[in-house]
C-alpha positions as CSV (number, residue, x, y, z in Angstrom):
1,X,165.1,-20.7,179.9
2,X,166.8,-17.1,179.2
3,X,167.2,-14.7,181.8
4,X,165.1,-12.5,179.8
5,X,162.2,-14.6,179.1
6,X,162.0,-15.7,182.8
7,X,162.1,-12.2,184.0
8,X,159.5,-11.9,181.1
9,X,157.7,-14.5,183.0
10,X,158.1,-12.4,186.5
11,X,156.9,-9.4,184.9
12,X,153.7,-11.1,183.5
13,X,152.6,-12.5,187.3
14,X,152.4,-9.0,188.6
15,X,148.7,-7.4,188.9
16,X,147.9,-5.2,186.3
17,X,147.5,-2.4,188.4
18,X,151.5,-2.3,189.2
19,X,152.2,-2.9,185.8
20,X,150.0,-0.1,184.5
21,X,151.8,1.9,187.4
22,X,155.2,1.1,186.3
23,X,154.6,1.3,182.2
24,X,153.6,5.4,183.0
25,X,157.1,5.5,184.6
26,X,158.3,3.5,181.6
27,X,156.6,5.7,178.9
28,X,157.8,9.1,180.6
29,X,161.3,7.7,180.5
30,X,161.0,6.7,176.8
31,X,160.0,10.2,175.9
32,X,162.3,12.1,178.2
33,X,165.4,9.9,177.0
34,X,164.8,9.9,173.2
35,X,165.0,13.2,171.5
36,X,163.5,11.8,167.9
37,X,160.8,9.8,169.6
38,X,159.9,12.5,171.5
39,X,160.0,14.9,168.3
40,X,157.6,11.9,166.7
41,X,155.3,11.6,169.0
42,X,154.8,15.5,169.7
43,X,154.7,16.3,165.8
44,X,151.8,13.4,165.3
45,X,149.6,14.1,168.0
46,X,150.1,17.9,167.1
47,X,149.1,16.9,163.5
48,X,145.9,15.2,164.9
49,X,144.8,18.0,166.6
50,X,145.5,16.1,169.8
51,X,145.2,18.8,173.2
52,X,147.7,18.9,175.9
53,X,146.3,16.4,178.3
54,X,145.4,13.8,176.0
55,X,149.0,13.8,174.4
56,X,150.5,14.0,177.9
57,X,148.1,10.7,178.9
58,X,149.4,9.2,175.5
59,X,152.9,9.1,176.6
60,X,152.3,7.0,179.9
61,X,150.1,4.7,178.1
62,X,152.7,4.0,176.0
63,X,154.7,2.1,178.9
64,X,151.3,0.9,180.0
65,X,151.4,-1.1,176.8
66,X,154.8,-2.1,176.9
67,X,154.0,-3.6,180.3
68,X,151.0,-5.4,179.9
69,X,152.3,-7.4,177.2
70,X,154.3,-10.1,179.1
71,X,150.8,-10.6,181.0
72,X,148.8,-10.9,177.5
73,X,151.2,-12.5,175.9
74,X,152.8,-15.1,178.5
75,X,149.5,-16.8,180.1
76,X,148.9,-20.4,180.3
77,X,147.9,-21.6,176.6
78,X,144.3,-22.6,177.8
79,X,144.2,-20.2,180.7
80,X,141.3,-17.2,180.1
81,X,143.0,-13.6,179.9
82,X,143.4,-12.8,183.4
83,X,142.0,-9.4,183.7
84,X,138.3,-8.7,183.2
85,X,137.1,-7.7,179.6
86,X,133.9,-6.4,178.6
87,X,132.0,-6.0,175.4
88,X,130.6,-3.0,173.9
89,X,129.6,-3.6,170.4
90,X,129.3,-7.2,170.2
91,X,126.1,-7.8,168.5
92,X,127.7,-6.3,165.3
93,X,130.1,-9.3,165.3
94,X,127.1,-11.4,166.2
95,X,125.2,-9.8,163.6
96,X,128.0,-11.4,161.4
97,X,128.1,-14.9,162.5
98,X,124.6,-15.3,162.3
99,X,124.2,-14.2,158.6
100,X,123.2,-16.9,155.8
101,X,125.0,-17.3,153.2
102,X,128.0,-17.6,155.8
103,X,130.5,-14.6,155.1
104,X,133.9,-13.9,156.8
105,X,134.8,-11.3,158.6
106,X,137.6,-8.9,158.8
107,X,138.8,-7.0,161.9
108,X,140.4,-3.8,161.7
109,X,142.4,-2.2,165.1
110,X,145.0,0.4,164.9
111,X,147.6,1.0,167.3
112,X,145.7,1.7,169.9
113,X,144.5,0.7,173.8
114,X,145.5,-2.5,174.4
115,X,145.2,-3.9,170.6
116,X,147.1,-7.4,172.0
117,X,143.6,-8.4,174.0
118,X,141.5,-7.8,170.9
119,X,142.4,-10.9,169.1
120,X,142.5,-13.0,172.1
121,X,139.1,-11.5,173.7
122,X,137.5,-12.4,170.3
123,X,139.0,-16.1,170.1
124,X,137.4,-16.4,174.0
125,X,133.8,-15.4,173.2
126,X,133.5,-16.2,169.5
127,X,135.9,-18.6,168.1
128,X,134.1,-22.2,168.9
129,X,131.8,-20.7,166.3
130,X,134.3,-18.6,163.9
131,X,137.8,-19.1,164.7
132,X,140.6,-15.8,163.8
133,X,143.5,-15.5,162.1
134,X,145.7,-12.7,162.8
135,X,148.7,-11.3,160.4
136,X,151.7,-10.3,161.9
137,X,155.4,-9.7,161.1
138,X,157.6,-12.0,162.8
139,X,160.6,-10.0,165.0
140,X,163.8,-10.2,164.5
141,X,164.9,-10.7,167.8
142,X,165.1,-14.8,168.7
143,X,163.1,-13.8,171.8
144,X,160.4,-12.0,171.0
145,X,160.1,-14.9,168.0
146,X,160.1,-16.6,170.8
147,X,157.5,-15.1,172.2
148,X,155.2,-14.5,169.8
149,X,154.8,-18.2,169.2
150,X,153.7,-18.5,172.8
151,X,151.8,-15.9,172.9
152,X,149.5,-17.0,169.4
153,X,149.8,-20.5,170.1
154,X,146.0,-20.6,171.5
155,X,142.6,-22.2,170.9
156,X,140.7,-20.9,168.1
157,X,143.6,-18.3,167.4
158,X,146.1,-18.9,164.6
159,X,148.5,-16.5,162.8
160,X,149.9,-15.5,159.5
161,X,153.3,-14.2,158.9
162,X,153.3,-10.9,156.8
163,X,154.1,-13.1,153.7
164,X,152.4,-14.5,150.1
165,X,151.6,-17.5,152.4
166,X,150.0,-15.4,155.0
167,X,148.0,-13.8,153.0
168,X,146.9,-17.0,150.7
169,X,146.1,-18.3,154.5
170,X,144.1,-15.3,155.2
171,X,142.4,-15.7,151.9
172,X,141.2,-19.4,152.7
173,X,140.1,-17.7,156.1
174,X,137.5,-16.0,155.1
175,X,136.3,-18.1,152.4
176,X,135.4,-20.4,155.2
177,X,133.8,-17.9,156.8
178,X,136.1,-17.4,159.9
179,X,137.6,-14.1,160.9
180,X,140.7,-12.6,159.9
181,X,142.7,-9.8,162.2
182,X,145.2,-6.9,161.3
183,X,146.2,-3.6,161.9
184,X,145.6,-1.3,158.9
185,X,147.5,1.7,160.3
186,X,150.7,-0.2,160.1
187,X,152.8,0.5,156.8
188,X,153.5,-2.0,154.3
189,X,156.9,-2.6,152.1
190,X,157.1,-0.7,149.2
191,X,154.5,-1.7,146.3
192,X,151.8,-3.1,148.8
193,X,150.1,0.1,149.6
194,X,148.8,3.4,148.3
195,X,150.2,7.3,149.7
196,X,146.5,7.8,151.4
197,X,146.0,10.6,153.9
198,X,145.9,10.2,157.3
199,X,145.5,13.1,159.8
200,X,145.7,15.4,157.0
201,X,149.1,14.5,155.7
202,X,150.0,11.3,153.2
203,X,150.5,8.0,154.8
204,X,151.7,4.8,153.3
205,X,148.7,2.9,154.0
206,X,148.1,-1.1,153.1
207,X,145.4,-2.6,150.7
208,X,145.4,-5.4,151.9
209,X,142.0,-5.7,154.2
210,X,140.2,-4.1,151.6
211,X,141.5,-6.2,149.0
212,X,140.6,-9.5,150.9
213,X,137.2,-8.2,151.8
214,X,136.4,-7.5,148.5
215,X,137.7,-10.5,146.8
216,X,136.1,-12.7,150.1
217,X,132.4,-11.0,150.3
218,X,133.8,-10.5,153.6
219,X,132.4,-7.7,156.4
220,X,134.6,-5.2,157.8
221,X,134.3,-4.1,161.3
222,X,136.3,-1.8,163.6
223,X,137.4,-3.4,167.0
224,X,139.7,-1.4,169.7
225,X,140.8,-2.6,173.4
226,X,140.5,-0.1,175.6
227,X,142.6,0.2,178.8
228,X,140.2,1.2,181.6
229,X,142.3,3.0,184.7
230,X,144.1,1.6,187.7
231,X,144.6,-1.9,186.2
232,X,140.8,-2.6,186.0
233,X,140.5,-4.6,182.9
234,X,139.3,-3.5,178.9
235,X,136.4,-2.9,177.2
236,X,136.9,-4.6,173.8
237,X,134.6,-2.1,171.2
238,X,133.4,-3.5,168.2
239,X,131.3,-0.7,165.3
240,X,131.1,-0.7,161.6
241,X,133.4,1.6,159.7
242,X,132.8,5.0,159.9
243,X,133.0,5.2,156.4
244,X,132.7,1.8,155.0
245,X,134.0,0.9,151.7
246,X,132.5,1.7,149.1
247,X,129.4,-0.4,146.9
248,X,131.6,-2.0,143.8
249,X,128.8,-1.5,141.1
250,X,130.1,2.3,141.8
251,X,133.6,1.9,141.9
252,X,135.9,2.7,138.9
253,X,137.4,0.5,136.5
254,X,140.8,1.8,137.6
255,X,142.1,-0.4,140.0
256,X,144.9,2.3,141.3
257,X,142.0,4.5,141.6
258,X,139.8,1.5,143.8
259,X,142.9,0.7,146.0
260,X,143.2,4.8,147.0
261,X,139.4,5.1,147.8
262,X,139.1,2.4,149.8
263,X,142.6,3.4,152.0
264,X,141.3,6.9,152.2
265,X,137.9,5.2,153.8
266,X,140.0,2.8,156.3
267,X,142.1,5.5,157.3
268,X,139.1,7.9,157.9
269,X,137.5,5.2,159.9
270,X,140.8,4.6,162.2
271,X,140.6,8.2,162.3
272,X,137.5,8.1,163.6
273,X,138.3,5.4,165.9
274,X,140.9,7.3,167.4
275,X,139.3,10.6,167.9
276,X,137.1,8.4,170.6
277,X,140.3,8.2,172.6
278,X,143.6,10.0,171.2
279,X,144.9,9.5,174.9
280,X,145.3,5.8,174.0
281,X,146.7,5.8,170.7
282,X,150.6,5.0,170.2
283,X,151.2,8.7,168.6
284,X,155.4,7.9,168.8
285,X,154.5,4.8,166.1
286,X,156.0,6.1,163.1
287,X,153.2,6.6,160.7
288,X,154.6,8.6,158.1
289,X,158.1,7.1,157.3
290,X,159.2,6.1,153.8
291,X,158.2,1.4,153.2
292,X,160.7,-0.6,153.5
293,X,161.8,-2.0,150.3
294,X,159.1,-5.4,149.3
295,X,161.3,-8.8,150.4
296,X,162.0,-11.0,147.5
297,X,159.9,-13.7,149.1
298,X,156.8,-11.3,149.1
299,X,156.9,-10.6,145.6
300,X,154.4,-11.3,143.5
301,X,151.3,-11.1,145.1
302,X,149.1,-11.6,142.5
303,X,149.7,-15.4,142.6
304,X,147.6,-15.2,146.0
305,X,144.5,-14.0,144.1
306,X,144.7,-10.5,146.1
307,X,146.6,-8.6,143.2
308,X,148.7,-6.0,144.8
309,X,148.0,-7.4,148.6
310,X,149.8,-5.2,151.3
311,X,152.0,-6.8,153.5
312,X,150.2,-5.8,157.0
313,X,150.3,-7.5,160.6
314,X,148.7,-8.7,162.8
315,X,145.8,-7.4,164.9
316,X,147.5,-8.8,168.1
């Protein structure tokens, strides 16, 4: 075992009260130590409309994040998450599962509260019945690879790399009716996503969710972990779209034109979804910055059946 992982391992036996005590340290020092996160984070929240206090509480919970992870991440593989979680919102999803014909169901976090514990709470209390895939793009880093095999290796949980065969695995999903997860906020490679606006100012912005919901007959909900104070637990919120998608016998025959209406809706929603708590979103994320050019293996999305599929990741 590497040094890091088992002081990774340290760091995730620790109460979450002391972690969520040391991330606010950890968040503070982030912001007072690097000038162009600190410029990011200001400028976005500012952006947002986001007051003093709020964007002040968004820099701690930053660390708190950070912090947490380990314990989220690094758990026994059969072990419950450690920390209470409660529901608010969970008879939409039941409202789902319980629908005949059987339809899948897509769920839609940005960065924000503890989005790690939203795939995981969901595997706990739903996924005997529906089980949930989650997109992600796999790091870099050995270790966090590492990691993030461990940390998604769990019952009723599986994962999809931010690939063609990702995305034909999130595909087959929902056509079995089981739950697919991802975070729409995050920005795609170059050619998987429309410029959609997003606090007022042009975001790239994936299709991917819409597309799969579309070509699935799949729901769309809105799910968010939130981090209740001195290391007490989450709240895992679950609502429909503030501004669901929209019917398709009134969409356009355009399909440029389809792709940018139904961004513009998921990225009012998240919007939305923010507002409720713009303490707890990770303004420093960088939102607005130019894709990454599309990796040859990604190419050519239309062999999946989602033509023009963004390249988004995972809800956890």
């Amino acid at each position: 075992m590497s040094l890091a992982l088992w002081l990774l391992r340290g760091v995730a036996r620790c109460p979450l009260r002391l972690l969520h005590g040391l991330g606010t340290g950890l968040g503070w020092a982030a912001y007072a130590l690097s000038p162009t996160y600190r410029q990011r984070l200001d400028a976005n929240a500012q952006r947002a409309g986001v007051g003093e206090a709020d964007r002040r509480a968004a820099i701690g919970a930053a660390g708190r994040m950070t912090l947490e992870t380990p314990r989220l991440w690094l758990r026994p593989r059969e072990a419950p998450i450690a920390d209470p979680v409660r529901w608010e919102g969970a008879e939409h999803v039941e409202a789902v599962l319980r629908r005949e014909p059987r339809r899948g169901l897509v769920l839609l976090t940005p960065h924000m509260g503890s989005f790690e514990v939203c795939a995981q709470a969901y595997a706990e209390r739903f996924g005997t019945r529906r089980p949930i895939t989650v997109l992600y793009r796999p790091a870099r880093q050995a270790l966090l690879r590492e990691l993030q095999t461990w940390a998604r290796d769990r019952p009723h949980l599986a994962t999809a790399p931010a690939t063609l065969a990702g995305v034909r695995q999130l595909m087959r999903a929902l056509k079995r009716g089981e739950c697919v997860g991802m975070l729409p906020d995050q920005v795609p490679p170059e050619g998987m996503g429309v410029w959609a606006p997003f606090f007022g100012q042009p975001a790239y912005t994936m299709t991917l969710a819409a597309k799969l919901a579309r070509q699935s007959g799949a729901e769309v909900l809105a799910i968010w972990g939130e981090r209740l104070p001195r290391g007490a637990g989450y709240v895992v919120r679950t609502m429909p779209l503030a501004e669901p998608l929209a019917d398709a016998a009134t969409l356009p025959a355009d399909v440029e034109a389809v792709a940018l209406a139904d961004a513009t809706a998921i990225n009012r929603s998240m919007e939305a979804l923010i507002r409720q708590a713009p303490s707890q979103y990770l303004w420093g994320y960088h939102r607005y910055k130019q894709p990454r050019p599309q990796a040859a293996s990604a190419s050519g999305p239309e062999a999946s059946g989602v033509s023009g599929a963004s390249g988004g990741h995972g809800a956890s």
